[in-house]
C-alpha positions as CSV (number, residue, x, y, z in Angstrom):
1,X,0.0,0.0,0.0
2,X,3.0,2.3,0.9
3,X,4.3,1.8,-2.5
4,X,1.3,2.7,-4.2
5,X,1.3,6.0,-2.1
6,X,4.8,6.7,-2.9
7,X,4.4,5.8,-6.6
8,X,1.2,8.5,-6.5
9,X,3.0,11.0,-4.9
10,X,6.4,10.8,-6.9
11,X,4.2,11.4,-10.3
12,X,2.2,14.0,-9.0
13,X,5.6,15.9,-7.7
14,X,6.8,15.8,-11.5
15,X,4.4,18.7,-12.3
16,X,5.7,20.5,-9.7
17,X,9.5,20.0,-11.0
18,X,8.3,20.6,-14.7
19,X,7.2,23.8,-13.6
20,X,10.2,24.8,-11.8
21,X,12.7,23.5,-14.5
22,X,10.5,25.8,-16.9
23,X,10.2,28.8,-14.8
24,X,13.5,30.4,-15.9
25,X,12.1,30.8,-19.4
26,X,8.6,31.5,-18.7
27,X,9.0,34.9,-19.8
28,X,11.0,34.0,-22.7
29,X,8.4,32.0,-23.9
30,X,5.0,32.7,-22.3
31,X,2.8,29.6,-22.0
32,X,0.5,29.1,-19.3
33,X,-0.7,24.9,-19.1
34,X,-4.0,26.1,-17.9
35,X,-4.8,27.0,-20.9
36,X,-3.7,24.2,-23.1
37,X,-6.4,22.3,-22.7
38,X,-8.7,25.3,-23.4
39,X,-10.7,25.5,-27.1
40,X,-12.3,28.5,-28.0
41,X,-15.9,28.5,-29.6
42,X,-14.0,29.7,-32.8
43,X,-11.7,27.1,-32.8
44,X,-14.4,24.8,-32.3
45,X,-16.7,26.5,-35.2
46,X,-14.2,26.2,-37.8
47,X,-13.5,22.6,-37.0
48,X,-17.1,22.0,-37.1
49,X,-17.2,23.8,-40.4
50,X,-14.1,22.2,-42.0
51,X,-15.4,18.9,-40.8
52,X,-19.1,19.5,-42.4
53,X,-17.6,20.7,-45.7
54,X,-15.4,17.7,-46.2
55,X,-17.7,15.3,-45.2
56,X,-20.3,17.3,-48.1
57,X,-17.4,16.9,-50.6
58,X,-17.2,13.3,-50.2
59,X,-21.0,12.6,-50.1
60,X,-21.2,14.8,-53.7
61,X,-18.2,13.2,-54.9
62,X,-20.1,9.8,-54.5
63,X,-23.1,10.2,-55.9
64,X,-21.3,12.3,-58.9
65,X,-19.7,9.3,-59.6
66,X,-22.8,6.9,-58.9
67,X,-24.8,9.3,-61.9
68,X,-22.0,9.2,-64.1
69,X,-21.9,4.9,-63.7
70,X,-25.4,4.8,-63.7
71,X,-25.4,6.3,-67.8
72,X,-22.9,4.1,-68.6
73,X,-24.8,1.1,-70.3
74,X,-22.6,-2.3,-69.3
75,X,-21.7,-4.0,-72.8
76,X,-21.9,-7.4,-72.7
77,X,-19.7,-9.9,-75.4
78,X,-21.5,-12.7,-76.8
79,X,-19.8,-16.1,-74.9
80,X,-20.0,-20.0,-75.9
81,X,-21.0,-22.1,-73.0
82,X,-18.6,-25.2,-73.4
83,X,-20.6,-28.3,-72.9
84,X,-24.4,-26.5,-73.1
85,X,-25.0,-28.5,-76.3
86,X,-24.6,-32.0,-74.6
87,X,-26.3,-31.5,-71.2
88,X,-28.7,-34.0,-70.7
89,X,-32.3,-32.5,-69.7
90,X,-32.6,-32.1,-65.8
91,X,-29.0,-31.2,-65.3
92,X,-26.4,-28.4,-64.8
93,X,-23.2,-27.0,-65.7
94,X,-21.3,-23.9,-63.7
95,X,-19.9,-21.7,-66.6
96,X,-18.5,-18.0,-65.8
97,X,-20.0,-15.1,-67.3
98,X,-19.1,-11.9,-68.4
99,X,-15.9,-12.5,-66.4
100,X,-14.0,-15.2,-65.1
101,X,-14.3,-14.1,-61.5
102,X,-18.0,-14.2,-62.2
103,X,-19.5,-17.5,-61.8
104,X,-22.8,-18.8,-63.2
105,X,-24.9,-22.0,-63.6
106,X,-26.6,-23.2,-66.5
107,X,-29.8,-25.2,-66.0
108,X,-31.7,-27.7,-68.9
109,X,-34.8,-28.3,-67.4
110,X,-36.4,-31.4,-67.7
111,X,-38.3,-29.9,-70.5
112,X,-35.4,-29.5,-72.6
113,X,-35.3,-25.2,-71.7
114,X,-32.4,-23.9,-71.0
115,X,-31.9,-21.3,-67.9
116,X,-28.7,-19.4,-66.1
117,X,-28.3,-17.4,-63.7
118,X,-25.6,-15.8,-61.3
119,X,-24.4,-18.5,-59.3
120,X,-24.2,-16.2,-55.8
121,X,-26.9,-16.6,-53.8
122,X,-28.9,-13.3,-53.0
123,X,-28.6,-13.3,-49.6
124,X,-24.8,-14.1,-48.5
125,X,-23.5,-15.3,-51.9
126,X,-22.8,-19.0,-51.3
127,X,-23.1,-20.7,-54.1
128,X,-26.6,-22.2,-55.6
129,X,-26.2,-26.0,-57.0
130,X,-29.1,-27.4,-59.3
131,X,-31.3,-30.1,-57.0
132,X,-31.9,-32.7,-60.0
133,X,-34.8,-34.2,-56.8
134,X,-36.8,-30.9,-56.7
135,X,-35.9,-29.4,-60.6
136,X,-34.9,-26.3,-58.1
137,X,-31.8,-24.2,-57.5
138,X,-30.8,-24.2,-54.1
139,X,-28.8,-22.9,-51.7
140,X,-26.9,-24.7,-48.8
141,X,-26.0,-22.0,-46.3
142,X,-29.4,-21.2,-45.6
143,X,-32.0,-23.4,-47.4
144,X,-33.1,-20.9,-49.7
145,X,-34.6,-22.3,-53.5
146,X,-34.5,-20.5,-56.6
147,X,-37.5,-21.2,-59.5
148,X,-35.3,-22.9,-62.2
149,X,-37.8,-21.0,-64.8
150,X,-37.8,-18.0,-63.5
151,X,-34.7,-17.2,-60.8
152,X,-37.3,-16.0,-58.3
153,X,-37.1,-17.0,-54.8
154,X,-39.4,-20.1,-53.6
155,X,-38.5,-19.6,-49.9
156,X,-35.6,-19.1,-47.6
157,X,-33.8,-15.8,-46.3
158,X,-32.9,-14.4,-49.6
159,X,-34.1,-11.0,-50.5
160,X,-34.4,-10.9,-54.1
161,X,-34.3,-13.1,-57.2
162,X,-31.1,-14.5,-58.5
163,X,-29.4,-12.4,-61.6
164,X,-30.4,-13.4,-64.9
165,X,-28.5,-14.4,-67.5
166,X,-29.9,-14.2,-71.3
167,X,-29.0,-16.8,-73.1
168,X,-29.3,-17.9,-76.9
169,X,-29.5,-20.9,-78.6
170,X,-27.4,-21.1,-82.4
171,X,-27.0,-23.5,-84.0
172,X,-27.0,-26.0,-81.3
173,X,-24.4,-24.0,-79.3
174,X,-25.5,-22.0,-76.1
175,X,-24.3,-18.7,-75.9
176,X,-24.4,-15.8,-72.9
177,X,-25.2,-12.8,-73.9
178,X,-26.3,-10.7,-71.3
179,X,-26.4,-10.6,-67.7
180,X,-29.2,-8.3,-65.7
181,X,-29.2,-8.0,-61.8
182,X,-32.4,-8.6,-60.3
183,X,-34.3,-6.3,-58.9
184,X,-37.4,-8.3,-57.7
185,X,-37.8,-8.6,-54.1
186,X,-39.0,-11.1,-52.0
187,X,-42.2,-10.3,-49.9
188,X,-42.4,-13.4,-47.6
């Protein structure tokens, strides 16, 4: 307990010596502690002020770029999906699409339709597989299902419909041709 009290008492007597090792010069160079720790209502205004006006700048320069990207109309190239033309009817294939960092799945129904969409689930983005037992997309995290028709949700936690992904048929190839985020959302 003693040292505690001595340990208090030797850094409280370090103020004191500060001030008498700077007392010499005091006049020299007038600074009173007291008021270090002081901020005047100016100070504090134009920090206030600087702080608002940067944080305006930012904002604007955010949604100036959002308007500019939202003019810009995404081109999409015209892409062969290997192996479309042999996949058997109620069956899959994972393709990529318009990138290779962006992974899809192509479904042929048991009708003989074909159908892709994004492969990344709408809620965390795990990856939907094709559930050949319930002609559904589905995804494993959660349990949420996918209409293979129509990408919109059947149930589960995921907020909207997966992304669509247009596809033509030439010649017996399959091709990607476009790729549309969804915009439907789920109401359950």
């Amino acid at each position: 307990m003693n040292d505690l009290k001595n340990t208090i008492n030797r850094v409280l007597s370090d103020e004191a010596d500060v001030r008498d090792a700077t007392a010499p010069f005091q006049a020299d160079f007038p600074y009173d502690r007291d008021e270090e720790a002081q901020v005047t209502r100016r100070e504090f205004c134009n920090f206030l002020g600087f702080t608002s006006a940067a944080l305006f700048l930012g904002a604007g320069g955010f949604a100036a770029k959002a308007a500019i990207d939202a003019r810009k109309s995404e081109s999409f190239v015209a892409a062969p999906i290997d192996g479309a033309g042999e996949l058997a009817p109620n069956s899959s294939l994972n393709f990529t699409y318009p990138a290779e960092e962006d992974s899809a799945i192509l479904v042929r129904a048991s009708d003989g339709t074909y159908h892709a969409y994004g492969q990344k689930c709408t809620h965390l983005s795990c990856p939907v597989y094709y559930s050949r037992d319930h002609q559904r997309l589905e995804c494993p995290c959660h349990e949420g299902a996918f209409d293979v028709a129509s990408g919109n949700v059947l149930y589960g936690p995921p907020p909207r419909a997966l992304d669509a992904i247009e596809i033509e048929v030439r010649g017996g190839q399959v091709f990607a041709v476009s790729r549309k985020a969804s915009t439907d959302n789920h109401a359950s």
